[in-house]
N, C-alpha and C positions, 0 to 999 in steps of 0.2 A: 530694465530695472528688475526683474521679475529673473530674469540669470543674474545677475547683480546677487539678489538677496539667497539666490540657491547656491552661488560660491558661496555665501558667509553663514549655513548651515553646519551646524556639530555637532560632536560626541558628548557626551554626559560628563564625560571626563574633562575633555576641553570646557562645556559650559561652566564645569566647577570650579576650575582656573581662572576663565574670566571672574566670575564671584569671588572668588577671594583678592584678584587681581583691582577691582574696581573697587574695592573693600578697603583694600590699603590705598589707594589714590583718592578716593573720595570720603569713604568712612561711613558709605551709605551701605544700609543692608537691606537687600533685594530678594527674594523668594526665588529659589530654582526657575531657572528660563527666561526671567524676566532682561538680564545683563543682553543676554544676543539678540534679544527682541529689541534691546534700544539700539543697539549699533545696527543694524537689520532696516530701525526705521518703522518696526511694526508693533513699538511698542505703545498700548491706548493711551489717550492722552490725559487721564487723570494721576498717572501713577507717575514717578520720580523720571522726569529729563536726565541725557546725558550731554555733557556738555562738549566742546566739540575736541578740544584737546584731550581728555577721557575719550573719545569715541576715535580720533587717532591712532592712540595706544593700545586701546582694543584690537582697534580693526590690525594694527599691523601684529600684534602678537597672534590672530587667526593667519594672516596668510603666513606668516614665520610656519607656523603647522604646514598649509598647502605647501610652501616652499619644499619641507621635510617630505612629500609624497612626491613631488618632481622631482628633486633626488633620488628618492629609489629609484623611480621610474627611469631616470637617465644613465643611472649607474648600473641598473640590473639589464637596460636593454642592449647600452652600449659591450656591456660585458660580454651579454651574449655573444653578440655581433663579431667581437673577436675573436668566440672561441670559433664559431663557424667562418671567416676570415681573420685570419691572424693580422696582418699587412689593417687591417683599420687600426692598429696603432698608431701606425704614421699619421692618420688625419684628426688624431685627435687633439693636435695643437689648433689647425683650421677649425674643428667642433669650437672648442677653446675661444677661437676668437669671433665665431658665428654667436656664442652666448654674447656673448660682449655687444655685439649689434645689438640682440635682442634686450639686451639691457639698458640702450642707447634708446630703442624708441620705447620702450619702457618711462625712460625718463619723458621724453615728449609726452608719450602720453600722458604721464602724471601730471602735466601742465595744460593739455587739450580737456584731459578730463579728471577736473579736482575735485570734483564731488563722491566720484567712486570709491571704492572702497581697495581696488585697484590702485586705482590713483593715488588715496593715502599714502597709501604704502609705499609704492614709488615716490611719490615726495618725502614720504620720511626718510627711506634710505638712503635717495640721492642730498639728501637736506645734510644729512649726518656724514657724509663725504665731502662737503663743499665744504660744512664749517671745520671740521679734521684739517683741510687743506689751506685754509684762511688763517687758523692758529699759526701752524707756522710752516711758512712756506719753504719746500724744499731747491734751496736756491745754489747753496755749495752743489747740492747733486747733480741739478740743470748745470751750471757753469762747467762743471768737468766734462759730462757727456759733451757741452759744446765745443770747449778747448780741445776734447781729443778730435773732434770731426775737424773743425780749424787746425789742428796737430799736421792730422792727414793730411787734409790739402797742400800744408806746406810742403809737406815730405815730398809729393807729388809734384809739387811746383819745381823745386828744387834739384830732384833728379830725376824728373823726367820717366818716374814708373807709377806703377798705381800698386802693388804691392811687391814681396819681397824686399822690404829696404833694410833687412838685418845688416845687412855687408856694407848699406852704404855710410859716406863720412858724417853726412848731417844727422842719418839716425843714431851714432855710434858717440856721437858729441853731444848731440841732447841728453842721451841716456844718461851722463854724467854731470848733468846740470841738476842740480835738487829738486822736487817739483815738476823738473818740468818730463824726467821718464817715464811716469804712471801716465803720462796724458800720450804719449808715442809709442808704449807694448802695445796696445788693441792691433794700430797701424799695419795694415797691408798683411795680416791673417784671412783664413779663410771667414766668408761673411756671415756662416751659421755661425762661429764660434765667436766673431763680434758682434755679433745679435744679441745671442746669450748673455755674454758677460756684459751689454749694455743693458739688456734686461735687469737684470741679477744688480747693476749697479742701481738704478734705478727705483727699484723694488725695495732692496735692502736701504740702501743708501735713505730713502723719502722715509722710512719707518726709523732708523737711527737717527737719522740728522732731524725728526720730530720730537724724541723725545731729550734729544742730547743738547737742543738749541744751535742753532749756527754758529757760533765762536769755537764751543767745545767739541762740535761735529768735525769744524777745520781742523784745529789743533791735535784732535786724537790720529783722522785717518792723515794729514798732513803729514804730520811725526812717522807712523808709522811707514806709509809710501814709502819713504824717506829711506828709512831702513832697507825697507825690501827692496828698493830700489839697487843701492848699492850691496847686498847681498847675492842678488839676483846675478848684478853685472859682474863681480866679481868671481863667482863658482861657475859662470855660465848657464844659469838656471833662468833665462829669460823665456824657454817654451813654458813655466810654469808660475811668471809672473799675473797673469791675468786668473789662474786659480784663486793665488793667496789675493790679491787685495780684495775680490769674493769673500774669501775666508774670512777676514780682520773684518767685514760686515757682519757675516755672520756669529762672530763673537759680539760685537756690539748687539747685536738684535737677541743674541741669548737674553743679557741683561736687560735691555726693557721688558721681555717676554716675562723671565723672573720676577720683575719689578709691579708688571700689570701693566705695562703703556698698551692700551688699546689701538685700537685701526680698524678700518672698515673693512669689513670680511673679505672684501674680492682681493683687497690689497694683502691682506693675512695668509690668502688661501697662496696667490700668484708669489710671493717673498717668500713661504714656507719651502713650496715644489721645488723654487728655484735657485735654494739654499741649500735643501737637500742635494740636488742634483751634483752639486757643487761639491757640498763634502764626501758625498759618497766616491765622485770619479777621484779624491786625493787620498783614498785607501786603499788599499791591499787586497784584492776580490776575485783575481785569480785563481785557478787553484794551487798554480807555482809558483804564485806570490813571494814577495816575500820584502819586512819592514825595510825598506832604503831610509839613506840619508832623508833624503828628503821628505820622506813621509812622515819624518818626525818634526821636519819644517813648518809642514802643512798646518799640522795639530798645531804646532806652537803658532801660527798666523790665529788661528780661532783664540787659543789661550791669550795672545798677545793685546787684540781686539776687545774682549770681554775683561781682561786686568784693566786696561785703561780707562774702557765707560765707567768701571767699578769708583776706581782711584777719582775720577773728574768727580764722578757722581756725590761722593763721599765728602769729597774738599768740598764740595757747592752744596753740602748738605741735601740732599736731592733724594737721598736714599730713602723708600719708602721703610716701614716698618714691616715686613710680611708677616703675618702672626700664623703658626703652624695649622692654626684648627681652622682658617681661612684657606688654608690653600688645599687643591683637589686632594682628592686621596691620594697618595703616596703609593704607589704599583710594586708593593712589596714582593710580591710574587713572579713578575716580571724581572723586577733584579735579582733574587733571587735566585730564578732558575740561569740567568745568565752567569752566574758568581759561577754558578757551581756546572754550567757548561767550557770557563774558562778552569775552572780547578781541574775537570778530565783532563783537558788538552794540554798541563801541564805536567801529567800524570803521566799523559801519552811521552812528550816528549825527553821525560826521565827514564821511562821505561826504555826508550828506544835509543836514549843516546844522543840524542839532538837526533833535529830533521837532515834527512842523506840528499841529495843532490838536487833534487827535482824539489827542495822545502817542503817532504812530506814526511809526514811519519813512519815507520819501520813496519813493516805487515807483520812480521813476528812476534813484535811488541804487541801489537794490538788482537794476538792468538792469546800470547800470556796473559794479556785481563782480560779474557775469555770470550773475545768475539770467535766465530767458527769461522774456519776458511770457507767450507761451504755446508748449505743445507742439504743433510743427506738423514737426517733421521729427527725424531718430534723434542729430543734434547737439545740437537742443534739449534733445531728453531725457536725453541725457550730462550735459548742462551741469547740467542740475537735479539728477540724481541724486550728482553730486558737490558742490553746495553746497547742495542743498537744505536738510538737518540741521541746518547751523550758522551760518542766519540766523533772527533772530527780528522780529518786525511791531513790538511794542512792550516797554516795558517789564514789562507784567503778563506776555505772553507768555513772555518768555525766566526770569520770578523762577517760574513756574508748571513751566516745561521744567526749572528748576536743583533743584527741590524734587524730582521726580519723577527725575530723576537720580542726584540723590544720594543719596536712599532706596532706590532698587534698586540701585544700583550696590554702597550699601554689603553690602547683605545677599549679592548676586551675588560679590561680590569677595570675601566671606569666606569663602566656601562654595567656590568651583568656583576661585581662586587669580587671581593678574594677570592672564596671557597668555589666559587662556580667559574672562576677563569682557570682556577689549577687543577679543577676538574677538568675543563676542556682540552688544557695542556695535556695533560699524563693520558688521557684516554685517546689526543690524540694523538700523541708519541707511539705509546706502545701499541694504540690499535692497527696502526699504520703496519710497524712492523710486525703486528702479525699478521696482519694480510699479507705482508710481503712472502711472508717464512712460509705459509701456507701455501701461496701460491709456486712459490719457488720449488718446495717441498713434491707437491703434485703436478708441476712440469716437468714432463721428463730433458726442456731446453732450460729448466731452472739453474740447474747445478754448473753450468756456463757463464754465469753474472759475472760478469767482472768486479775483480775486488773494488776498482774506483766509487763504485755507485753502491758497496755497502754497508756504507755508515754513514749518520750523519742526522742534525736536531731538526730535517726537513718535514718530516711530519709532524712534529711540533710546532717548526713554523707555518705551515700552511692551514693545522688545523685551527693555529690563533688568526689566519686570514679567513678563514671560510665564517669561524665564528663572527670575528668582527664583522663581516662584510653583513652580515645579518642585523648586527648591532647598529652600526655607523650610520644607516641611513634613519634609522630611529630615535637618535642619542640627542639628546636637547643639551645635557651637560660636558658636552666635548668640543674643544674648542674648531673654531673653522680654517683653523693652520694644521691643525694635529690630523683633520679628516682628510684636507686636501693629502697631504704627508701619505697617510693610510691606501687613498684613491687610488695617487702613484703608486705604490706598490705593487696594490691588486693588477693594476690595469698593465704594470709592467713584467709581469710574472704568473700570473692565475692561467691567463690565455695561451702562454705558448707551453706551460706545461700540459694542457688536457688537448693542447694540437699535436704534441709529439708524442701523446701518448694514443692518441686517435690516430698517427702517421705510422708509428714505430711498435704500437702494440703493448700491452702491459709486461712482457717478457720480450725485452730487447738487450742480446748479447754483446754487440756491440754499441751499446749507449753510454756515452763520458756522465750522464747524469739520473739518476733516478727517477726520472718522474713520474713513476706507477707508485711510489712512494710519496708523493706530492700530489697526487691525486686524491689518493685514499687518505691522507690528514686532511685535503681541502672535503671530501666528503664528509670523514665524522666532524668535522668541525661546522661544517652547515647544518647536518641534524643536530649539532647538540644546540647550537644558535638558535633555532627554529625551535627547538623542546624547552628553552628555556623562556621562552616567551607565552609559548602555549601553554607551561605551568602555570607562571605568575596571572596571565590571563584570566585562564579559566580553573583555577585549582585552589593556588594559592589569594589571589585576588589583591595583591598588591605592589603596587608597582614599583621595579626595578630602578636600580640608581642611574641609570642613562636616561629614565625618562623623568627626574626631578626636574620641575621649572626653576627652582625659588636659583 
């Protein structure tokens, strides 16, 4: 008991939390210290009881904080871990599903031991999943994943393989039966790739079909299938069918997302990663990308999915009211800088004519709005370090810079306010490239850079990750889809650029990618993350809008 009562120890700041917290739930006012002395258990027995539902609520809004420090601690350690082996990437779906165990007897425990303060807490969160899952049960979702496992078998049965049945007649005749093709694409792919999209159905699918009800869950993704089915068969786009009906999820889970349909965070965190994933592989990312037919398919699978929950939602009157001063702040400065990262690149490709064969822009063009071919003198390296950021090579390039912007920028902007997220930007834009120009400038292997790797808003994005990654683990007002979202990221990106740059040197001639550029934004963007806290800390003394409770 006596470790019991030293976990539920706190800050001055948390105790004033609970006090106003038990202030609105009960209406009782208590003197400084008294609040954690009753959940504690150590509080004398002549002064104000709490009661046990109150002492609940407490106790789990303290370990919600502990939760917030094992997050750093897992994000900062794991982090590390990659930059010193990269290859621990690979195990961090197995990490992934080792938390999962521990969450498992987590819940045991919460029922061996209900008295703890542990315990609580696992019973409230597990309490709050069960009843989530009882409202309304995701029973369309279960049926499909069943019907396509039963699909398989058939196919199996029937001709005698266990996969490859593209060619055969039973899978080439289901596919044109309504309904019944979306349940035989998964069939006889490889089994990471049917994991995934059984995942992703799963995940998306039990978060839409919650808030959409089982009728109108059937009838949207039904209809839809439906379509893509015969689209799919017809243009021969069946390698790309298990993308979209992903996508058409995705769009529906936009709309509750918009709406406020909640879910229990593990399920938010695992449907967000696995939506991303999803829509990111139906872009252009390349750096010789370039918009296909089908890429415009893709989008229209999300648009498709999100018009429908709209319209059902609409007719069933469903629609919530969202009232503008209710919803988070609006990340003006992250759009912002993207507006006007897409207005370069359209600038660029005026300049140049359209993009030449490889879907790049013209190096010419991008001499005439004043990038330097190379650093060779302290003009040169002005010039780049002021337009360096906000020219892109191609199209993959700049949709890969706009992704990575907009995800840090959002989480940055929420957390530390406007004026100090477009600080972090521009300082870490331009500080990047002058490191760059500097170091180029005083190498005498500088002036060898390959044009590919000299442009591009990569220090801007990494300095919004280094910052974020500062913020996220402290941010009480960012949702647990948007951090998962962020995680990925980081964890996909952060580590292999400071391996290649610890493999290949900060001056590497032959490198297709910058990442001594992406180093130096992921550095100033971790000091300025780390100074902006240590301000408000100890300078300014009030706290930042990532760490608001209310």
């Amino acid at each position: 008991m006596a470790f019991e009562r030293h976990l539920l120890k706190v800050s001055r700041a948390t105790e004033k939390d609970l006090l106003a917290a038990e202030r609105k739930l009960t209406g009782h006012h208590r003197s400084d210290g008294t609040t954690t002395k009753s959940v504690r258990g150590t509080l004398p027995g002549k002064q104000t009881p709490i009661s046990t539902k109150t002492k609940g609520i407490l106790t789990a809004r303290i370990w919600d904080e502990r939760m917030l420090r094992i997050e750093a601690v897992f994000v900062g350690g794991y982090f590390l871990l990659m930059i010193i082996w990269p290859p621990a990437l690979g195990f961090l779906p197995l990490v992934l599903v080792t938390i999962g165990l521990v969450w498992l007897i987590a819940e045991i425990l919460s029922r061996v031991l209900p008295g703890t303060a542990f315990g609580v807490w696992c019973a409230h969160s597990v309490l709050q999943s069960v009843q989530w899952f009882k409202a309304v049960p995701p029973w369309a979702t279960l049926g499909y994943l069943g019907l396509a496992l039963l699909a398989w078998a058939a196919l199996a049965l029937l001709t005698g393989k266990t996969n490859d049945f593209q060619t055969t007649s039973p899978y080439r005749l289901g596919t044109m039966v309504p309904l019944v093709g979306p349940l035989l694409f998964p069939a006889g792919r490889e089994l990471a790739t049917v994991a995934e999209f059984f995942f992703g159905i799963l995940t998306l699918g039990t978060y839409s079909e919650h808030f959409l009800g089982h009728r109108r869950f059937f009838l949207i993704v039904g209809g839809t299938y439906t379509i893509i089915q015969y689209i799919s068969v017809a243009n021969h786009f069946q390698y790309v069918m298990l993308q979209w009906m992903i996508l058409v999820l995705v769009g529906i889970s936009i709309v509750g997302v918009w709406q406020g349909r909640s879910c229990p965070a593990w399920l938010q965190a695992s449907a967000s990663v696995i939506g991303y994933s999803w829509v990111v592989r139906s872009l252009p990312l390349d750096t010789d990308a370039q918009i296909a037919f089908v890429t415009w398919l893709s989008l229209a699978m999300i648009l498709a999915g999100g018009i429908a929950a709209f319209a059902v939602m609409r007719k069933q009157r469903q629609l919530r009211r969202v009232a503008l001063k209710k919803l988070p702040s609006v990340p003006w400065v992250t759009i912002g800088l993207d507006v006007v990262l897409i207005a370069f690149f359209v600038i660029e490709v005026i300049v140049s004519g359209g993009l030449d064969q490889s879907n790049m822009v013209n190096r010419e063009a991008l001499a005439s709005l004043g990038l330097p071919n190379e650093i060779d003198s302290v003009g040169s390296a002005v010039r780049q370090m002021l337009i360096y950021s906000f020219l892109q090579q191609s199209i993959g390039h700049l949709v890969g810079n706009l992704i990575g912007v907009a995800i840090g920028g959002l989480v940055v902007e929420q957390f530390f306010g406007h004026g100090r997220a477009l600080f972090a930007i521009l300082l870490g834009g331009f500080g990047a490239s002058l490191i760059r120009s500097i170091v180029t400038l005083t190498c005498s292997e500088g002036v060898s850079l390959s044009f590919s790797v000299g442009i591009g808003a990569s220090g801007m994005g990494y300095a919004i990750l280094g910052t974020g990654l500062i913020s996220t683990v402290f941010a009480k007002n960012i949702a647990t889809g948007t951090k998962a979202i962020f995680y990925f990221l980081v964890f996909r990106n952060i580590p292999y650029a400071i391996s290649a740059v610890i493999t290949g040197g900060l001056i590497n001639p032959t490198a297709d990618v910058g990442d001594d550029v992406h180093v130096y934004g992921l550095l100033i963007g971790l000091v300025v993350g780390v100074f902006f806290l240590l301000w408000h800390r100890f300078v300014v003394r009030r706290p930042l809008p990532g760490l608001n409770t209310d």
